[in-house]
C-alpha positions in Angstrom: 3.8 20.8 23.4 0.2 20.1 22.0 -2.5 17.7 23.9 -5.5 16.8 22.8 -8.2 16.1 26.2 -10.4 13.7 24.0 -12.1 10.3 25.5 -10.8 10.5 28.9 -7.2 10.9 28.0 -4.7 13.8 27.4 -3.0 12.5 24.0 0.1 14.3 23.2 0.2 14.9 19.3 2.7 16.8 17.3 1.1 18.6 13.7 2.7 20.3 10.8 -0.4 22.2 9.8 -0.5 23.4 6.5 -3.6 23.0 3.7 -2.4 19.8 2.2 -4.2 16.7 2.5 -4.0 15.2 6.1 -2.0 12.1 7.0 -1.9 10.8 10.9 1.0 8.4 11.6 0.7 5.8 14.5 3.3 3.9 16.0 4.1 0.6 17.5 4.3 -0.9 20.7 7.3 0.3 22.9 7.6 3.1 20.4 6.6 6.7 20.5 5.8 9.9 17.6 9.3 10.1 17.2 9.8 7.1 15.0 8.0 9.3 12.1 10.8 11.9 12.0 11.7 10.2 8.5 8.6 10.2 7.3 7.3 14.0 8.5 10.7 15.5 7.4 9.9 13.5 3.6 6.1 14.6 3.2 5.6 17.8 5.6 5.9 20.0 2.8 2.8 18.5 0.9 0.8 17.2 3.6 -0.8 17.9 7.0 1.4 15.2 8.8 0.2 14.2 12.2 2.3 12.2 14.4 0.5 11.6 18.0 1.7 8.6 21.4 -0.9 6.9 21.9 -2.3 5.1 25.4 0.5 4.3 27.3 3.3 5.2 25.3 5.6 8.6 25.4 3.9 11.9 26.7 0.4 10.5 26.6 1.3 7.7 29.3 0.1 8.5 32.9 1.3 6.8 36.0 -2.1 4.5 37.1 -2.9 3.2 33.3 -6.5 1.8 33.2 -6.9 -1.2 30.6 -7.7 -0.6 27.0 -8.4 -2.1 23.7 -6.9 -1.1 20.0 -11.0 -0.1 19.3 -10.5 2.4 22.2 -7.1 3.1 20.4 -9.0 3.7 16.8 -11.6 5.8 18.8 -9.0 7.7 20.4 -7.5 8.8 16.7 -10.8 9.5 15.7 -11.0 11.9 18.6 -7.8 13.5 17.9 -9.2 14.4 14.2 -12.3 16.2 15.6 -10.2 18.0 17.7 -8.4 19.0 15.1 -11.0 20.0 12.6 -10.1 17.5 10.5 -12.5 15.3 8.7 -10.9 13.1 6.6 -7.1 11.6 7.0 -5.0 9.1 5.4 -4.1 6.5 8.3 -0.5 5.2 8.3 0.2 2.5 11.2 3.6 0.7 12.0 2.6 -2.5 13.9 0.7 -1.8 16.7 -0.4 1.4 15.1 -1.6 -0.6 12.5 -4.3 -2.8 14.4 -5.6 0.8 15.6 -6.0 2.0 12.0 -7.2 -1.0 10.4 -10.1 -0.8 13.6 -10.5 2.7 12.9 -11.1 2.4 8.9 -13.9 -0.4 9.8 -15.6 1.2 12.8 -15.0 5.0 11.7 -14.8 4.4 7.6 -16.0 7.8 6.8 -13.2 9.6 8.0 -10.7 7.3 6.8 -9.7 8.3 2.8 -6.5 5.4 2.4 -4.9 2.9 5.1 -0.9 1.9 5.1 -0.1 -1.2 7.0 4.0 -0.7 8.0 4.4 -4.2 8.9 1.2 -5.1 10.8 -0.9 -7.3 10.3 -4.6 -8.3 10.9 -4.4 -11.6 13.0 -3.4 -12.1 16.7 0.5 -13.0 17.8 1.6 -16.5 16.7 1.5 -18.7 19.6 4.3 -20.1 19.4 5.5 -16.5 20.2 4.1 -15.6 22.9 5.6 -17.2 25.6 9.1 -15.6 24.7 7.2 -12.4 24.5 6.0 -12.7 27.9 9.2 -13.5 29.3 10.9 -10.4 27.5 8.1 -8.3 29.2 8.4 -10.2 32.7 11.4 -9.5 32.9 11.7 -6.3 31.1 9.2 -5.6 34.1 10.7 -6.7 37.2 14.2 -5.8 36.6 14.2 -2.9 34.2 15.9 -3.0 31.1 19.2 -4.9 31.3 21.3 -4.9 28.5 20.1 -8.0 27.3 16.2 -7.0 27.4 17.3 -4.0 25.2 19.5 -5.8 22.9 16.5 -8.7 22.6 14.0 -5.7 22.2 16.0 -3.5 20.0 16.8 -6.2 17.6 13.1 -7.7 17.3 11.8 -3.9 16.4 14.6 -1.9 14.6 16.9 -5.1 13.8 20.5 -5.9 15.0 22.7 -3.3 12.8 20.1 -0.1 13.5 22.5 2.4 14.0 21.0 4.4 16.9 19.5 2.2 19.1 20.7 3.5 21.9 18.7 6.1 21.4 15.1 4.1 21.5 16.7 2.0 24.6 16.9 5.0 26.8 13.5 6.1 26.0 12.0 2.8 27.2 14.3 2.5 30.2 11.7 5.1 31.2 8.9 3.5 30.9 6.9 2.0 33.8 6.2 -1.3 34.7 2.7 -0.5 35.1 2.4 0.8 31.2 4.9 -1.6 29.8 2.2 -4.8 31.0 -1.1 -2.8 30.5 0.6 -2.3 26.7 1.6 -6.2 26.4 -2.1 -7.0 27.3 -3.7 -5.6 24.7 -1.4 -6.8 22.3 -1.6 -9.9 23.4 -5.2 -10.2 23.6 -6.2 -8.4 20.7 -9.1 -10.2 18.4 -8.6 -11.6 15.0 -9.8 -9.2 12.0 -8.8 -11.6 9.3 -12.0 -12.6 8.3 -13.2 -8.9 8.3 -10.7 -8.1 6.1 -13.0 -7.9 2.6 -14.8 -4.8 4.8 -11.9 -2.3 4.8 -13.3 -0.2 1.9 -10.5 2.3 1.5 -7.6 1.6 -0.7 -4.8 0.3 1.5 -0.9 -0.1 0.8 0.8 -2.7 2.8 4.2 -2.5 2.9 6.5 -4.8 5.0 10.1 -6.1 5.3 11.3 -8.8 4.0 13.6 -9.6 7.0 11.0 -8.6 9.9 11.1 -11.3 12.2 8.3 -10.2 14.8 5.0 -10.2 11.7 6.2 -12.9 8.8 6.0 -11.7 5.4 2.7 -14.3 5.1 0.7 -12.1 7.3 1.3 -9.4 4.7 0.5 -11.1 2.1 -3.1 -12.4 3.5 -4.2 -8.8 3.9 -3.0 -7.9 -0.1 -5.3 -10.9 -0.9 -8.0 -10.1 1.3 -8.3 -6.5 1.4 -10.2 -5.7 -2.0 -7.9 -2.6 -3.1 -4.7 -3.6 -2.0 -1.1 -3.5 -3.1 1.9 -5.2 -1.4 5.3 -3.6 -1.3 8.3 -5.6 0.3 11.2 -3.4 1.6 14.4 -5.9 0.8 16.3 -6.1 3.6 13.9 -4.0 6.0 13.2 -5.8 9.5 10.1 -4.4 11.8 10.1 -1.0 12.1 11.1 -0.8 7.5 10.7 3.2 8.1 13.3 3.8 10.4 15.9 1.5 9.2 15.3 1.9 5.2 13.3 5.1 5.1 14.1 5.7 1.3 12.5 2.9 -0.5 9.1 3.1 2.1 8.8 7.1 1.5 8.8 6.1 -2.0 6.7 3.3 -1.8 3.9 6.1 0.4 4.7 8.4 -2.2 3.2 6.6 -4.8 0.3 5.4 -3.0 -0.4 9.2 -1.6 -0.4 10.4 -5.4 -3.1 8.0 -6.1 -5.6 9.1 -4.0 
């Protein structure tokens, strides 16, 4: 197992190596490295894929987690690339990970060559959403995760007919209480980058299911409009996490976009 000791944490990270050109995938909340394993197994081959957990999530979590912000997330990833020698990556974010990569390609733009939104967006949570959110995580908290947290949780991220969900649900019935909230706070109190959109200066795919019921397809869609060299690519079908549940059409769809570059 690889860790990285870079601004005050010990970030676990998992690389491929190789001489291709670099790409560093970052996940979303409740989710760990491992949800790349379709993507790394597609592209390792032809690029340097980097997978890493970031604060609070997988190998990387520690037991007395101190409060953070997605910018210390993007400074974190910009970290990890030092460490690793490398200069310049392409930045691939699924939710979550993707408000750390859009911060890192405005505050770190140099080392950022292309950005992929994986159903993320730039704004904060609808508000009407957060209430239920914070009652999932409540209670997600103080009991554990009950069948009925995991089934909520499981179908808002990898959508109701993922096949191995029970896989993901034993994973976060070992997460801690103390992580699980620290995690919801930033999410939930994350600043608005809408109007900074027109700054990313990278070109950026966004690509985003159709069915995702935690980001709305609109959200999408404003940062296609926004960002100046953006395309849009809809997964039919494809709910949250798009690269778990229909891998095929979003490697294709990163393919493309990597070849352009």
């Amino acid at each position: 197992m690889a860790f990285a000791e870079v601004n005050g944490q010990r970030l676990y990270y998992e690389d491929t190596g190789g001489t291709g050109p670099v790409v560093v995938f970052s996940h979303g909340l409740l989710m760990d490295h491992e949800m790349f394993a379709p993507q790394v197994s597609a592209f390792r081959d032809r690029f340097r894929c980097i997978t890493w957990d970031e604060r609070g999530h997988g190998l990387t979590a520690v037991a007395q987690p101190e409060p953070f912000s997605y910018y210390d997330s993007a400074d974190d990833l910009a970290a990890l690339l030092t460490h690793l020698g490398v200069e310049k990556a392409v930045l691939v974010g699924m939710s979550q990970g993707g408000f750390l990569s859009l911060r890192c390609a405005l505050t770190h733009p140099d080392r950022v060559v292309g950005l992929v939104m994986l159903d993320s967006q730039a704004g904060t949570e609808q508000e009407e959403k957060l209430p239920l959110y914070q009652q999932l995580i409540s209670s997600f908290m103080e009991q554990g995760l009950t069948p009925e947290v995991g089934t909520t949780i499981a179908n808002i991220i990898l959508g109701s007919d993922y096949p191995d969900s029970e896989h993901w649900k034993e994973k976060w019935k070992t997460m801690s209480a103390a992580n699980i909230g620290n995690n919801f706070q930033t999410l939930a109190s994350r600043d608005d980058l809408t109007e900074r959109l027109s700054e990313v200066s990278q070109p950026t795919l966004i690509i985003h299911g159709d069915a995702d019921i935690a980001i709305p397809m609109e959200r999408a869609q404003v940062m296609a409009d926004e960002i100046p060299d953006a395309e849009l690519v809809v997964i039919p079908g494809a709910g949250h996490a798009a690269n778990l549940s229909h891998p095929d059409p979003v490697n294709q769809a990163l393919d493309n976009f990597l070849k352009r570059l």
